[in-house]
TORKOL-4160 file (C-alpha; in steps of 0.2 Angstrom, whole numbers, padded with zeros to 4 digits, m for minus):
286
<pt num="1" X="0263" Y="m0086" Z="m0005"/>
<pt num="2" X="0266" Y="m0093" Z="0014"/>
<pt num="3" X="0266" Y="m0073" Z="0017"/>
<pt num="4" X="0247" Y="m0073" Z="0010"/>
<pt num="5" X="0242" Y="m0089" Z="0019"/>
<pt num="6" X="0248" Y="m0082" Z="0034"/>
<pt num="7" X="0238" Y="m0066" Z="0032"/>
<pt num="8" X="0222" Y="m0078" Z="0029"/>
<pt num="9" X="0225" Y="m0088" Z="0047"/>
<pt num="10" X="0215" Y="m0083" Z="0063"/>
<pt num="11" X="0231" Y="m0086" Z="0073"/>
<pt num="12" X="0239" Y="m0071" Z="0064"/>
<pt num="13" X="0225" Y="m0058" Z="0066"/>
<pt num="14" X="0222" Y="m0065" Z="0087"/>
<pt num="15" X="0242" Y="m0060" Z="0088"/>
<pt num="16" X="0239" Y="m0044" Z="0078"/>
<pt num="17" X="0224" Y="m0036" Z="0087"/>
<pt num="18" X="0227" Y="m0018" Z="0083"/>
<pt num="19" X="0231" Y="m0022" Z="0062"/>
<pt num="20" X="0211" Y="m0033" Z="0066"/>
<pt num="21" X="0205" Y="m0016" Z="0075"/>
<pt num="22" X="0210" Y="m0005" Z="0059"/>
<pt num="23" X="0205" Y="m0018" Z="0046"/>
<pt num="24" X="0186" Y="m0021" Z="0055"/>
<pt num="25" X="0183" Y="m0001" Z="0057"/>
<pt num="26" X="0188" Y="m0001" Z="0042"/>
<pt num="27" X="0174" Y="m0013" Z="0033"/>
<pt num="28" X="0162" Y="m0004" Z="0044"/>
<pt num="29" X="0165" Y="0013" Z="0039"/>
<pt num="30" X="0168" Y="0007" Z="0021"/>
<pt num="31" X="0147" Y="m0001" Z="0024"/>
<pt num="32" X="0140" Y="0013" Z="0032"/>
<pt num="33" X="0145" Y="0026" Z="0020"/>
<pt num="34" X="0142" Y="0013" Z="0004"/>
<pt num="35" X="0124" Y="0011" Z="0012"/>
<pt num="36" X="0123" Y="0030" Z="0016"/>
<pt num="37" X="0127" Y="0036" Z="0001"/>
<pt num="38" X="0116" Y="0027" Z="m0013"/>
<pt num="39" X="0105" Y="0035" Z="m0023"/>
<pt num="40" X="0090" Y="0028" Z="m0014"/>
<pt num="41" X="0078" Y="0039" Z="m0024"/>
<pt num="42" X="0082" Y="0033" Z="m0039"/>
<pt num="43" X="0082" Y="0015" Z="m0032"/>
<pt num="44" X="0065" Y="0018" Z="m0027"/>
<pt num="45" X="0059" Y="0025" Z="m0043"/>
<pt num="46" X="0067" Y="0009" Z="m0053"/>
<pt num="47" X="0057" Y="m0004" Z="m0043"/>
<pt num="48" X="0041" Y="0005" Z="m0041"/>
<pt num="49" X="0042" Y="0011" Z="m0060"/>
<pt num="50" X="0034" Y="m0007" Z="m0066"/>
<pt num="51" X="0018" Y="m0001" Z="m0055"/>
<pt num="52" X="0016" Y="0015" Z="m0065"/>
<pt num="53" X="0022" Y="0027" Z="m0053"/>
<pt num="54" X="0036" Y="0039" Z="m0051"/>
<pt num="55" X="0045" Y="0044" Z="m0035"/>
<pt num="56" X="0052" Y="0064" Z="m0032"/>
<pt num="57" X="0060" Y="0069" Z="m0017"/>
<pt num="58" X="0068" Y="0085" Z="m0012"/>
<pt num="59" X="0085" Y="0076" Z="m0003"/>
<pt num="60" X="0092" Y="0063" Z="0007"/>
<pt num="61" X="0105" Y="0062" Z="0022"/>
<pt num="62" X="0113" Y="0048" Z="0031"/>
<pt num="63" X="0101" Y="0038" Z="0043"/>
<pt num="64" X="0106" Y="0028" Z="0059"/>
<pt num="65" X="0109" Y="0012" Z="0057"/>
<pt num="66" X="0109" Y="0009" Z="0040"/>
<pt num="67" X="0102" Y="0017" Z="0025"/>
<pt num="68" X="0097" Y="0036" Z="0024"/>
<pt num="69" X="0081" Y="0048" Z="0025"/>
<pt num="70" X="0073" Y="0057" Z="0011"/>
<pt num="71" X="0063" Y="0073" Z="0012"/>
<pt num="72" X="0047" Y="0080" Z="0005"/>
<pt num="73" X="0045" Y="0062" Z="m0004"/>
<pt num="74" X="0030" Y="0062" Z="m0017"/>
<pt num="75" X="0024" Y="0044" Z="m0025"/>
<pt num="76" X="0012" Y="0051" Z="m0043"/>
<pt num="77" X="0005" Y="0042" Z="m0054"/>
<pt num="78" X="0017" Y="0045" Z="m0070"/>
<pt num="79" X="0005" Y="0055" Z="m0080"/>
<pt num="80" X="0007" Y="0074" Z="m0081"/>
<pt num="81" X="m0003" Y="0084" Z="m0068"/>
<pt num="82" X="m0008" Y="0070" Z="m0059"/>
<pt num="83" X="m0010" Y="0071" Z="m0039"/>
<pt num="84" X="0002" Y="0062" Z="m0028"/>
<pt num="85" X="m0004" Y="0046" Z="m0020"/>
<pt num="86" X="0006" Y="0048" Z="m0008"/>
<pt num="87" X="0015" Y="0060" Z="0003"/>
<pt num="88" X="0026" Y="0062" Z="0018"/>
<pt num="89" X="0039" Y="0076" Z="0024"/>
<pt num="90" X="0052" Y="0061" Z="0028"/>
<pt num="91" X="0053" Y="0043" Z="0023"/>
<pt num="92" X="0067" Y="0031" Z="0029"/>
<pt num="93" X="0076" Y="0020" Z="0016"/>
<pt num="94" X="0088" Y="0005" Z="0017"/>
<pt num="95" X="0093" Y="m0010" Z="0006"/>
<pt num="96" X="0082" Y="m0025" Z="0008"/>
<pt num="97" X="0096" Y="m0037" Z="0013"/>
<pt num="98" X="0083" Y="m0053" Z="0012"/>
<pt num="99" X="0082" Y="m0049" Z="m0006"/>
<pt num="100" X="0099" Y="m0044" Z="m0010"/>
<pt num="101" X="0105" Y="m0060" Z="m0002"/>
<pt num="102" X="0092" Y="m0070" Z="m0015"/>
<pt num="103" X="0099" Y="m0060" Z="m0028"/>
<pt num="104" X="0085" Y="m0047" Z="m0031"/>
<pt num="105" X="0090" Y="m0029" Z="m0026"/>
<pt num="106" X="0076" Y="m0023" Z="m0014"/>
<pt num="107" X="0073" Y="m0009" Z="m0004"/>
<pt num="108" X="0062" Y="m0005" Z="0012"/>
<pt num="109" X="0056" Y="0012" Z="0016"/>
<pt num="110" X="0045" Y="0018" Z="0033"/>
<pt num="111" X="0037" Y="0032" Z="0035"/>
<pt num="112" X="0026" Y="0044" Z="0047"/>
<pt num="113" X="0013" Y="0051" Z="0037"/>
<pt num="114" X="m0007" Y="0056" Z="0037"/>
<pt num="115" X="m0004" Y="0053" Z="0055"/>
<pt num="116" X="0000" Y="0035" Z="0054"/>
<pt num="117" X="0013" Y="0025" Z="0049"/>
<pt num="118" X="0017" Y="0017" Z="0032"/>
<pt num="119" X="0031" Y="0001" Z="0030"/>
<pt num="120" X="0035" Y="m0005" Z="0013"/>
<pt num="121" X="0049" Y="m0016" Z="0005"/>
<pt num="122" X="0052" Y="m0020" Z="m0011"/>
<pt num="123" X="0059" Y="m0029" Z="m0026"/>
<pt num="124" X="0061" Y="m0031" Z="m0046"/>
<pt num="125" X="0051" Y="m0046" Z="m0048"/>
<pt num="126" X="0056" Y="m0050" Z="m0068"/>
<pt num="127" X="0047" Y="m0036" Z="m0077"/>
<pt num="128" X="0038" Y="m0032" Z="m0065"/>
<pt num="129" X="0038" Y="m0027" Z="m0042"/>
<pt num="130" X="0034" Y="m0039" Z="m0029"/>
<pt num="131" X="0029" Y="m0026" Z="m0015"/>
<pt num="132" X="0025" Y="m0030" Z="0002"/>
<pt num="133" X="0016" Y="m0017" Z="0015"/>
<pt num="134" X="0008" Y="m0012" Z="0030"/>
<pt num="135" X="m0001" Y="0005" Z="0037"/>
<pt num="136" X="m0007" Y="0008" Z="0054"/>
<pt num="137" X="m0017" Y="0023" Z="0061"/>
<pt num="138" X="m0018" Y="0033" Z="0042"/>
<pt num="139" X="m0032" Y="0047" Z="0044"/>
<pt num="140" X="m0041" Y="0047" Z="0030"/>
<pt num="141" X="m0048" Y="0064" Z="0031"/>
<pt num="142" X="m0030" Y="0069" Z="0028"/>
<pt num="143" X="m0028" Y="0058" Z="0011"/>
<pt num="144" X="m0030" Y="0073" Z="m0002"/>
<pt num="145" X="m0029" Y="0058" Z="m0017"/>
<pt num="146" X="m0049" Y="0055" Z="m0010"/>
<pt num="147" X="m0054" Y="0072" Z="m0009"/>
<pt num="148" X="m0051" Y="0075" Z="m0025"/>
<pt num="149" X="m0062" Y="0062" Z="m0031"/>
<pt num="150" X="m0075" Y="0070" Z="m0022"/>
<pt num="151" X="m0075" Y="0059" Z="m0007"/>
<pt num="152" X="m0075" Y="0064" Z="0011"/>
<pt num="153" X="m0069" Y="0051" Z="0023"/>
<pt num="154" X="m0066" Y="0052" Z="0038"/>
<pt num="155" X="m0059" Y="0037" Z="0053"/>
<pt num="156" X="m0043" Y="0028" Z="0051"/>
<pt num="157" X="m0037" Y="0014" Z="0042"/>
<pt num="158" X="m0026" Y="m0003" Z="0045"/>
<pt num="159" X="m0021" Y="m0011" Z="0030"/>
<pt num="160" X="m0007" Y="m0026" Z="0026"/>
<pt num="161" X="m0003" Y="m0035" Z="0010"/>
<pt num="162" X="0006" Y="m0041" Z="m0003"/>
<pt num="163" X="0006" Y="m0039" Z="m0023"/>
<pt num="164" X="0017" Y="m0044" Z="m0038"/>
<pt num="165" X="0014" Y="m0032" Z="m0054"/>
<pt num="166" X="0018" Y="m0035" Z="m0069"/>
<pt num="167" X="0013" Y="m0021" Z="m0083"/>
<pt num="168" X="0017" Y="m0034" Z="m0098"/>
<pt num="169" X="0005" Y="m0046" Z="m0093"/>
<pt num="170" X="m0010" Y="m0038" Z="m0082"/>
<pt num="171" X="m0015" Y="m0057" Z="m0080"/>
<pt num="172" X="m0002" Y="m0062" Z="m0069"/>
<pt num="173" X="m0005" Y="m0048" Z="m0057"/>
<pt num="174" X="m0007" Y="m0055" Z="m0042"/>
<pt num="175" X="m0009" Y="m0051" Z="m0023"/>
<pt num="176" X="m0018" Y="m0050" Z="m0007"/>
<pt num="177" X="m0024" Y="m0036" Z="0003"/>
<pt num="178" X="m0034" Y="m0036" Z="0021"/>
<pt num="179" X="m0040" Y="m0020" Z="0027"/>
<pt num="180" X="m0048" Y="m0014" Z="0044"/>
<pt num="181" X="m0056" Y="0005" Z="0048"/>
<pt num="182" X="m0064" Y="0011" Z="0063"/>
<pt num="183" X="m0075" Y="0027" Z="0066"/>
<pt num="184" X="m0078" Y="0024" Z="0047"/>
<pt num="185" X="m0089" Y="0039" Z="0039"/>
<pt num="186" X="m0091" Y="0046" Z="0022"/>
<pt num="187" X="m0099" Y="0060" Z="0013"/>
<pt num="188" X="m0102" Y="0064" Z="m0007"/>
<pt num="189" X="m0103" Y="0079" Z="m0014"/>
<pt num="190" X="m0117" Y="0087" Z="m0014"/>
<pt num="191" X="m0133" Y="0088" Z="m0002"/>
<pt num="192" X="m0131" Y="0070" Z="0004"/>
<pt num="193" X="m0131" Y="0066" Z="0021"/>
<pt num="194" X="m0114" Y="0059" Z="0030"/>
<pt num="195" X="m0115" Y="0040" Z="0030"/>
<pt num="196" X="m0108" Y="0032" Z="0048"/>
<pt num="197" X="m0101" Y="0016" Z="0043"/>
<pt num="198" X="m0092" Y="0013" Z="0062"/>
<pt num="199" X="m0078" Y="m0001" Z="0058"/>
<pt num="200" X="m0075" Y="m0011" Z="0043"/>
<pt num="201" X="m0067" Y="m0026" Z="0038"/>
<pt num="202" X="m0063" Y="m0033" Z="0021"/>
<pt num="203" X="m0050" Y="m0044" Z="0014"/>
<pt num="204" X="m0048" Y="m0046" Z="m0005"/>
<pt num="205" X="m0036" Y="m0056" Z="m0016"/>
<pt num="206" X="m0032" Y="m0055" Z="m0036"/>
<pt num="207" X="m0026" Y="m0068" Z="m0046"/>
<pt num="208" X="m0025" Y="m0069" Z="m0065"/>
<pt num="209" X="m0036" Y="m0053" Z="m0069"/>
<pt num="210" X="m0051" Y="m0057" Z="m0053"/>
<pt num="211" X="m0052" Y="m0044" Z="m0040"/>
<pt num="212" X="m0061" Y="m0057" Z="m0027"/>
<pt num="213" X="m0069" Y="m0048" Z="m0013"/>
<pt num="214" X="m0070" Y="m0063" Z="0000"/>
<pt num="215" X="m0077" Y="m0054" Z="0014"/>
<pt num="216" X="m0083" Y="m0036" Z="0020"/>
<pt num="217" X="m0091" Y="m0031" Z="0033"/>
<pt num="218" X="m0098" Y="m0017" Z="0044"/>
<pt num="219" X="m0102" Y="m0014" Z="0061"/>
<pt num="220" X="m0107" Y="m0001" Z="0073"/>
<pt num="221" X="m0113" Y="0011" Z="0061"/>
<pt num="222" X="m0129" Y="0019" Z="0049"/>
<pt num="223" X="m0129" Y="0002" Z="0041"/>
<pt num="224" X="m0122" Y="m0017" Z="0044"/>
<pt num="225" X="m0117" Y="m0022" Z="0026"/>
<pt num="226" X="m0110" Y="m0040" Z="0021"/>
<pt num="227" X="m0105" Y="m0042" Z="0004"/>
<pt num="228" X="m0091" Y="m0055" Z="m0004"/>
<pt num="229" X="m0090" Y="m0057" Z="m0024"/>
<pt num="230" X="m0079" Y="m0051" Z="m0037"/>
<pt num="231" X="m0073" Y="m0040" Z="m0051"/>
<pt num="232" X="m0063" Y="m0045" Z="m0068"/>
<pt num="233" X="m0053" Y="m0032" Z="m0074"/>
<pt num="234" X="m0053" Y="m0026" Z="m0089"/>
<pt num="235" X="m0040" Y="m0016" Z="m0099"/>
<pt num="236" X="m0051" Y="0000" Z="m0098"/>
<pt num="237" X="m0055" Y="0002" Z="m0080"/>
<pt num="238" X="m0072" Y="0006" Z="m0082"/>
<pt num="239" X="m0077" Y="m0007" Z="m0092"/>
<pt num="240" X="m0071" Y="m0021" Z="m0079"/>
<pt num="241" X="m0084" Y="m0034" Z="m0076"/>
<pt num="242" X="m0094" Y="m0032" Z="m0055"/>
<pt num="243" X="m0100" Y="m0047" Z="m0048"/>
<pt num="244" X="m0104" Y="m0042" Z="m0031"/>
<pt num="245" X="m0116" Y="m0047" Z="m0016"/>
<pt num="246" X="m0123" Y="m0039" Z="m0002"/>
<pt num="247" X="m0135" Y="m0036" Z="0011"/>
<pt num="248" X="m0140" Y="m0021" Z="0022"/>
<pt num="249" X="m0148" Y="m0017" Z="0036"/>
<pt num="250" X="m0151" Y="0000" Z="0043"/>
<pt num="251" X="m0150" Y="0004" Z="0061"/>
<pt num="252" X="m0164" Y="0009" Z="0069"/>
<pt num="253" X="m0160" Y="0026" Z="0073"/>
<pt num="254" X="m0155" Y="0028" Z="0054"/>
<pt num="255" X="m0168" Y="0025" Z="0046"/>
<pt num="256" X="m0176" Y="0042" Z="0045"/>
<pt num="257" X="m0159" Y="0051" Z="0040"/>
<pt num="258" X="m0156" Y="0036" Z="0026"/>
<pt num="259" X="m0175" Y="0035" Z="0020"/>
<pt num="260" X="m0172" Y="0044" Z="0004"/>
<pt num="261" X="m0159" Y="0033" Z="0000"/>
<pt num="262" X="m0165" Y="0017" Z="0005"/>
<pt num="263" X="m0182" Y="0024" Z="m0007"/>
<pt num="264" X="m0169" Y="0020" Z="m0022"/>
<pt num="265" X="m0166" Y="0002" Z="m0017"/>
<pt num="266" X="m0173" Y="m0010" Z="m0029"/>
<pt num="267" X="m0181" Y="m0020" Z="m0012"/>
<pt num="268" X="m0181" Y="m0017" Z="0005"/>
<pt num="269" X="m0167" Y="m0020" Z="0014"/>
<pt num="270" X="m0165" Y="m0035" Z="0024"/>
<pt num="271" X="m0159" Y="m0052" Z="0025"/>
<pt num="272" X="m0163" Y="m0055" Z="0006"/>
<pt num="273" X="m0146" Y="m0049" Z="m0004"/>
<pt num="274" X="m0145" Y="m0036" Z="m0019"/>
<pt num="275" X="m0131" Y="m0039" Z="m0033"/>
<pt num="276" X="m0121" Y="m0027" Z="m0040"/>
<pt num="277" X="m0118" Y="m0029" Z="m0057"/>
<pt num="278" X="m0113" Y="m0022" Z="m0076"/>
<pt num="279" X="m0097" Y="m0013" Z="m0077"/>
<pt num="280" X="m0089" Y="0000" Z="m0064"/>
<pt num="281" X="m0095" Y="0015" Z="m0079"/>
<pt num="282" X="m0112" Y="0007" Z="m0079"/>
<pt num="283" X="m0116" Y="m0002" Z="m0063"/>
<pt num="284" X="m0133" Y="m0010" Z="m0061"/>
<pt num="285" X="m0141" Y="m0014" Z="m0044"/>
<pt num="286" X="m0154" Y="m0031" Z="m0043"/>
């Protein structure tokens, strides 16, 4: 027993410095390789699963400092078929050491891609994630998930947030989201023109089943839109609830290229708003 004491005093470890040496490289090496060598893949998949989501990636090798590196990572929806949401040759993984010291394993991953940069971290928050992320610089001409839908954007987009899912009570989803683009421009299919929308700003929030739109607004582009309002979510996407408020006004030079368009409007455009209402499978404009 004094044998053991002794081994537990810092006098004997200062008058032992080479038995300190072998026992700290030691508890390095063993951290390093403990850290290396998870199955950060699967980690990944188990927090994001609550969101509906299912992780795939082709590999993984040891990254400096801490943590390790994932190749040809693809983030689907978990449906059969369905396109990825997201998409990069190589994505950076570690633990989230703030949450595992508060007891909830996490994990934060970064990642070039669409010719930006992507930070996440994240954590089991009861049945459900607490995710927390960032973008900066994304092109979104190069997001395939939008050409799909038969959207054509282009410009590129800043986004930060912060949601909490939870998949057994859509309710208590909750979160915050605050998005800027610049050189904003999209294009439907068909013989539409190209709408310029120059640089956006919006910043949303959702609390027990609201989408609330507090601001969004244009500049420098076709039109200078300012809308706010709301959406309530319904279980059936298409049948959630819009509640939404905005103005237009075209610029000058605009006009003619936009005239058929602005023909379909309920009023001219101007100071005095329109509200988009009905469901998103049957909006109405007013």
């Amino acid at each position: 027993m004094d044998d053991f004491r002794e081994l537990l005093s810092l006098e004997y470890w200062r008058t032992h410095r080479l038995e300190s040496a072998y026992v700290a490289t030691g508890l390095v090496l063993f951290v390093f390789f403990l850290f290396a060598t998870f199955p950060y893949a699967n980690i990944l998949s188990a927090v994001l699963a609550p969101m509906g989501v299912r992780v795939s990636s082709a590999g993984q090798s040891i990254a400096i400092p801490i943590g390790a590196k994932l190749y040809n990572v693809r983030i689907s929806p978990d449906a059969p078929g369905a396109r990825p949401l997201f998409a990069s040759e190589s994505v950076h993984v570690a633990p989230a050491l703030l949450s595992m010291l508060l007891l909830q394993p996490g994990i934060r991953a970064s990642a070039d891609a669409y010719q930006g940069t992507i930070q996440i971290s994240a954590h089991r928050s009861g049945a459900g994630t607490a995710l927390n992320f960032s973008a900066r610089k994304v092109n979104l001409a190069g997001y395939e998930a939008l050409r799909a839908l038969g959207v054509a954007l282009g410009g590129t987009l800043d986004a930060t947030g912060s949601v909490v899912v939870i998949p057994e009570a859509p309710l208590s989803d909750s979160g915050t989201v605050h998005l800027i683009a610049t050189g904003l421009e999209g294009r439907m299919k068909g013989s539409m023109p190209a709408l310029k929308l120059g640089t956006l700003d919006a910043s949303m929030s959702l609390d027990k089943g609201v989408l609330r739109l507090s601001s969004l607004k244009t500049s420098g582009g076709d039109l200078a839109i300012n809308g706010s309002g709301n959406i309530r979510i319904a279980p059936n996407l298409r049948d959630s609830r819009l509640a939404l408020h905005f103005t237009l006004l075209p610029a000058p030079t605009a006009r003619m290229k936009l005239a058929f368009l602005l023909g379909l409007l309920p009023h001219p455009p101007g100071t005095r708003p329109y509200t988009l209402g009905g469901t998103i499978g049957s909006p109405t404009l007013s």
